[in-house]
N, C-alpha and C positions, 0 to 999 in steps of 0.2 A: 871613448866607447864605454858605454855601460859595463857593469860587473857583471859575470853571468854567477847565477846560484844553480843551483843542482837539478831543479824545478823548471829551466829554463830549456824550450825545447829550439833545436838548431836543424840547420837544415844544408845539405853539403849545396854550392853553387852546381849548375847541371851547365849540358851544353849550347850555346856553342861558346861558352866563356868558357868553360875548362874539359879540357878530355884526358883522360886517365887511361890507363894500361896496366893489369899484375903482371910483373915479371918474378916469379920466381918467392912466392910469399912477401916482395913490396909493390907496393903502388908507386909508380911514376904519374903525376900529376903535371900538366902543360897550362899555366891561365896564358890565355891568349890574349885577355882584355892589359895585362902587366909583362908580358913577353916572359913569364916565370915558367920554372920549373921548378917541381916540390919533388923530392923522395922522401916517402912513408915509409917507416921499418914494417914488421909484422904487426906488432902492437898499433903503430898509426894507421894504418891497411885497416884491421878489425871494427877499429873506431868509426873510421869512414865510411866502411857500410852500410854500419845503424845509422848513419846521421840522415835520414831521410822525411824526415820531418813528424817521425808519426811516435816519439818517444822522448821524453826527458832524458837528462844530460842522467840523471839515477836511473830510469829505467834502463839506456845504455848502459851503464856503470853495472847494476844487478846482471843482467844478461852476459857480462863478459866474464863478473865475479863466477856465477854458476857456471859457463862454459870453460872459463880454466882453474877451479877451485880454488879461488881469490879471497880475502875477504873484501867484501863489497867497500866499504869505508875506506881499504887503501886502491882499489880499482876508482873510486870514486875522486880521491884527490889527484888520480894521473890523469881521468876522463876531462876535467875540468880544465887543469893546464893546459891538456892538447884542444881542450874546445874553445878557450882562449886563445891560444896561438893561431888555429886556422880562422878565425874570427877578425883578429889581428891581419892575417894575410890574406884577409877578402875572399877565403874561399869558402867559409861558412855563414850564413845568415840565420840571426833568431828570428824564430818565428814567435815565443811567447816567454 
């Protein structure tokens, strides 16, 4: 799998491959296509969100910086990780 950079825009998989639920500030994620189940903390929850196809892995990153007074640059090295690992675990696709 390619390296994602910052610049790289991702996209969460929809359904009927995975269906999601918040309980309680996490996401319970179900892929059906891998018989998996994901739990998201808060911070993964927030991520997942954005990842709707219409924002860079930084624009995500700024948006989350400003919404919990972050500095973007360390928002930005956690954005990446976690958009690596759901990338990893089929449940997000780059789109660019």
């Amino acid at each position: 799998m390619d390296d994602l950079t910052p610049e790289a825009v991702l996209r969460r998989r929809g359904e009927p491959e995975l269906a999601w639920v918040e309980v309680e500030g996490e996401l319970v994620v179900y892929d059906s296509e891998r018989d998996a189940l994901h739990l998201l903390d808060p911070a993964g929850t927030a991520v997942w969100k954005l990842l709707d196809g219409s924002r860079s892995i930084r624009g995500t990153s700024k948006h989350l910086a400003g919404a919990f007074g972050n500095p973007v640059e360390d928002v930005l090295a956690d954005v990446l990780g976690f958009a690596r690992r759901l990338q990893d675990l089929g449940l997000a696709v780059r789109l660019s």
